[in-house]
N, C-alpha and C positions, 0 to 999 in steps of 0.2 A: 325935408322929405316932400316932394312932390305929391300932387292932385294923383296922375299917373302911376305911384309910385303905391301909392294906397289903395287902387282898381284892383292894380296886380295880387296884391298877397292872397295867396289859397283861401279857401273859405274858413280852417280851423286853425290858419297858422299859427303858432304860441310866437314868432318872432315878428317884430316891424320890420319893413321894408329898408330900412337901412344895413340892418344885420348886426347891428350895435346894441339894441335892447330885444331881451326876449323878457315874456310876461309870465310873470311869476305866479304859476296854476293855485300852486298851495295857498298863498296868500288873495289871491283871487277867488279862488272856489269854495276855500276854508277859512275868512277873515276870521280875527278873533277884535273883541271878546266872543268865544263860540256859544256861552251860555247866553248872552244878551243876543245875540245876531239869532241862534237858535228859539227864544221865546218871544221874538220880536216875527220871528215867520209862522210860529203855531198860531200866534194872533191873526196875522193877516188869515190865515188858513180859516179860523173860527170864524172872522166876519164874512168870509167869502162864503163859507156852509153857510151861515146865518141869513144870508140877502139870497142866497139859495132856496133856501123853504121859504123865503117869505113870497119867493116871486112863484114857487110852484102851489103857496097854500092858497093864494090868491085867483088862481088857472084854473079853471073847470077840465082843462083837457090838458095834464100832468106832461104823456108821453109827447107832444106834437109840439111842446117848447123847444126840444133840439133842434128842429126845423129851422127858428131863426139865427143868424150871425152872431146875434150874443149870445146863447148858448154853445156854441163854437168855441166862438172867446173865451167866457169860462172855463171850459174844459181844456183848452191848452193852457189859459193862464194857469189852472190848478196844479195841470200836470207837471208845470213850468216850478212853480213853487215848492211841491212835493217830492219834484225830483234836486231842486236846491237844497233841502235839507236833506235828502239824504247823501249827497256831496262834502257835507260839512263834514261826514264820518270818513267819507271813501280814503281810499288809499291810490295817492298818484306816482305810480312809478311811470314816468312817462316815456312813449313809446315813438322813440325816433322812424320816423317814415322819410325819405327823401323820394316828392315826384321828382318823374323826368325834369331836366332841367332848372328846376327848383333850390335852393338854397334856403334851406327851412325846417321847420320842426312841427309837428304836426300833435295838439294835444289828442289824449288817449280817449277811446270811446266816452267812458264816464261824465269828464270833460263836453264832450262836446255833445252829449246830448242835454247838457241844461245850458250849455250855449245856444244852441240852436232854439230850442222851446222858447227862450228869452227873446230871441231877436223873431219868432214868431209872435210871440205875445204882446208884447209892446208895440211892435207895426199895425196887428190885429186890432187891439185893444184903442188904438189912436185911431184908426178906420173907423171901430163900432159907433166911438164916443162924437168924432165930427158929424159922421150920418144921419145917428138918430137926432141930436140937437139940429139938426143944418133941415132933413129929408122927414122923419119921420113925427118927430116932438109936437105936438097941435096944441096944447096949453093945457093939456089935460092937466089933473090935480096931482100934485109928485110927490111919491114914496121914497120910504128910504132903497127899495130895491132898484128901482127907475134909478136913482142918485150913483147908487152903488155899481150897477154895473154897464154906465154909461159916461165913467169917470171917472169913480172911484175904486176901481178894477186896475184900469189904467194907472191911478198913481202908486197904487199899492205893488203893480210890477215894477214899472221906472225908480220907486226908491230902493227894491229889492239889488237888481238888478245894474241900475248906475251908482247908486249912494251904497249897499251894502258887498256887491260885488267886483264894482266897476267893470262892467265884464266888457271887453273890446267886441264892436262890429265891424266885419267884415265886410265889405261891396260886392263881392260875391254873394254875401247870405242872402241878398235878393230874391233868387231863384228859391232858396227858404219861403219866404211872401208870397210871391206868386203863386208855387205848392197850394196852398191853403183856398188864396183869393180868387183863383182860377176855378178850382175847386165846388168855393160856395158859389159860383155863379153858375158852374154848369150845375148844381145842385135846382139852384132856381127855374133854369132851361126843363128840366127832367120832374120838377115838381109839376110845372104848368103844362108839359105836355102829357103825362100819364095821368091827370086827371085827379091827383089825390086828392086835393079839394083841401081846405083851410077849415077848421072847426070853430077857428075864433072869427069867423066871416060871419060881418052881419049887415045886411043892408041897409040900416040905420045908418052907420059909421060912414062920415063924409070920406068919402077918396075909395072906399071900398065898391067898386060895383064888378067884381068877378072876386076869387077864392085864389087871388097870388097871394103871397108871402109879404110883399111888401108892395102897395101903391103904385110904388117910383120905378120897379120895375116889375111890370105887367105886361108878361109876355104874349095873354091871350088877346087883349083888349086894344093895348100900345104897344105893337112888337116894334116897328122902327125904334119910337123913344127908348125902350128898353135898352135895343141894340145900342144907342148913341151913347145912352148911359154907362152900358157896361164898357164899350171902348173905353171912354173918358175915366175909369177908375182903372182899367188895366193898364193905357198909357199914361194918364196924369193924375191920377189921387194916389196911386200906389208907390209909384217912384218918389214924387213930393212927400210922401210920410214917410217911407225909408230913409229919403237922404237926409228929414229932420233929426233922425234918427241917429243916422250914421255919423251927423256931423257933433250931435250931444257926445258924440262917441268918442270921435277924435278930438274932440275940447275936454273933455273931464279928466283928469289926473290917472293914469294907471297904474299898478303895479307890477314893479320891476324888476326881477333879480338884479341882486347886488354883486358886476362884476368883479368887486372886490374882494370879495368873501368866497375861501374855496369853497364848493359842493360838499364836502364830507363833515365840514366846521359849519354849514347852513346851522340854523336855529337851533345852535349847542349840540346835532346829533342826534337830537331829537327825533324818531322814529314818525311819530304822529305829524313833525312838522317839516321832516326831511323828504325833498325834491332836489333830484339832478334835471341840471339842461346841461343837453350835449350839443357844443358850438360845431360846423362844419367849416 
């Protein structure tokens, strides 16, 4: 299978581009053991509440944390994790779509929106983590929340997600990323020009001398740099994280339905673990 060959496939396809393996949702979405994969994501969830309060007990000004990119993160990581476990229960009766032109199978809403959160979170979440250590890190004294959700966010979706789901990316899902990244940059644009002001600004703090979000992009002060900045993450940080992304992707083992095994004899009949794919 070709480079070419992998562009193409839809954003939700359940089949590879050859037409020879489709990906087995059930076992994808619903690995077992479900009671270990199940207390193995309540955990994640606990440390992720936990580095939560620590980072807001710590904040004089609670509400103005979502303001920055890792508060973002968070919240789709969370919603990303939240909506995997409740996947584990779902029921996949899956729902053949063919686009125009297309030869393919198309996983069913459920499906595809903890795929999608996934492949936002994990591109997100590799964004936050190079920035802040690369752009924003100054040697300040490190918490366990600094740790946690500038790294250990990030591993805690990639093990969810490639080790507990193996869930396939898309090259399409791009336009997923962007969604987001585009997003928090016009967020930046519209923060510094309505004047909201920064609460955690203090003129003491080296690199702070106006009320942006962040230093590196300071759009009252440095609008060129900013500009140069935000091109340089719209065309080159953001594609270079996906494609590390995409290629973790297509290197990691997936799972496959077994063309062997009729659909009706799948996992004994089994209700809870019974999934048809229908071939075109």
């Amino acid at each position: 299978m070709g480079i070419l060959d992998w562009c193409r496939l839809p954003m939700f396809s359940v089949k590879d581009s050859d037409g020879m393996k489709t990906i087995d949702l059930q076992a994808t979405f619903k690995p077992t053991p479900k009671l270990l994969w199940l207390l193995c994501k309540i955990a994640c969830l606990g440390v992720t509440a936990y580095s939560t309060y620590k980072t807001f007990e710590s904040a004089d000004n609670d509400l103005f944390r979502i303001a920055y990119l890792t508060r973002w993160g968070f919240v789709v990581s969370t919603l990303y994790l939240i909506s995997s476990i409740i996947t584990l229960f779902a029921a996949f009766p899956l729902e053949v779509k063919e686009p125009p032109g297309v030869n393919t199978i198309i996983a069913p809403t459920s499906a595809r929106i903890t795929w999608g959160l996934f492949v936002i979170a994990i591109n997100v979440e590799i964004f936050i983590t190079c920035m802040y250590w690369v752009l924003v890190f100054d040697g300040e004294p490190l918490f366990f929340s600094n740790i946690y959700d500038h790294g250990g966010l990030m591993l805690v979706v990639a093990f969810d997600g490639y080790f507990i789901h193996r869930i396939p990316i898309r090259f399409k899902q791009i336009g997923l990323v962007y969604m987001v990244e585009v997003s928090y940059l016009l967020w930046t644009v519209i923060h510094a020009l309505a004047g909201i002001g920064n609460p955690d600004f203090t003129e003491d703090l080296e690199g702070m001398d106006d009320d942006a979000l962040y230093s590196s992009l300071n759009w009252k002060e440095r609008t060129g740099a900013s500009g140069v900045l935000a091109v340089l993450i719209i065309a080159v940080a953001v594609p270079i994280i996906f494609l590390i992304t995409w290629i973790i992707s297509v290197i990691a083992p997936r799972r496959y339905l077994n063309s062997n095994v009729k659909d009706e004899e799948r996992q004994g009949g089994d209700d809870d673990n019974d999934i048809r794919a229908v071939a075109y």
